[in-house]
N, C-alpha and C positions, 0 to 999 in steps of 0.2 A: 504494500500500500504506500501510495506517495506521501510526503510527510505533511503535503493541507489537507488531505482527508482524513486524517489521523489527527490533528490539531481541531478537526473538525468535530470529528464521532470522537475522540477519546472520551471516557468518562461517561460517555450517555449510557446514564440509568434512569429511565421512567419512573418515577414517584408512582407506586403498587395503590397509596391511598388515595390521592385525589387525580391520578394521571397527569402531573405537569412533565415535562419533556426535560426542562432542567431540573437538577436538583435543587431541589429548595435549602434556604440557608437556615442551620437550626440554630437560632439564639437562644439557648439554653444553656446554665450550667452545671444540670444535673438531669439525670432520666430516672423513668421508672425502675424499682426492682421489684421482679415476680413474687420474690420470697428474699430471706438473708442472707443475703452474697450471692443473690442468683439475677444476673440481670438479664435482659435484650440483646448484649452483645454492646450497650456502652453504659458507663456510672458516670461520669465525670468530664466534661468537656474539654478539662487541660489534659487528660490522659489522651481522649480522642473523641471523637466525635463523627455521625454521618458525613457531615460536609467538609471536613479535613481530609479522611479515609479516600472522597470521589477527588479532590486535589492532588494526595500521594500516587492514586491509580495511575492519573493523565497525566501526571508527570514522569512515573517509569515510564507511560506508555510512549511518550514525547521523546526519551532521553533515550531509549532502546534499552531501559537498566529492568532488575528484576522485580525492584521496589523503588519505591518513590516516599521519603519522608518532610513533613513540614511540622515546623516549630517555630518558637518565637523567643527570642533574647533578650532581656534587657531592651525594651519596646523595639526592637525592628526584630523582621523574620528571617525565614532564608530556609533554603531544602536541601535535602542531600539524595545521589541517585547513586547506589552504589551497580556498576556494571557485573 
């Protein structure tokens, strides 16, 4: 695939709840848990979150790496793509 269709489709995941095309941005700091220590698959938004997770994706997928991580320092951010 050439690399603007890929810049393009990367990361496209359908919203399963209301059908938005993009992912929606979760302003939360915390989610639901089922039971005591059992969550959805996130607690805490600085650990991680939905809409980090679709940013890490599209950037291995962009970079050709296997993972894609994003974080934030001392107020600015930046990612790392390890090949």
């Amino acid at each position: 695939m050439k690399f603007e269709t890929i810049a393009i489709h990367a990361g496209e995941r359908p919203d399963v709840t209301f059908g938005a095309i993009s992912v929606p941005i979760y302003q939360t700091s915390t989610f639901v848990f089922e039971d005591v220590g059992k969550t959805r698959g996130y607690d805490y938004s600085r650990t991680a979150n939905p809409t980090r997770k679709v940013l890490e994706d599209t950037i291995a997928q962009l970079e050709g790496g296997k993972a894609g991580f994003a974080f934030a320092t001392e107020g600015s951010g930046g990612y790392y793509c390890p090949t």
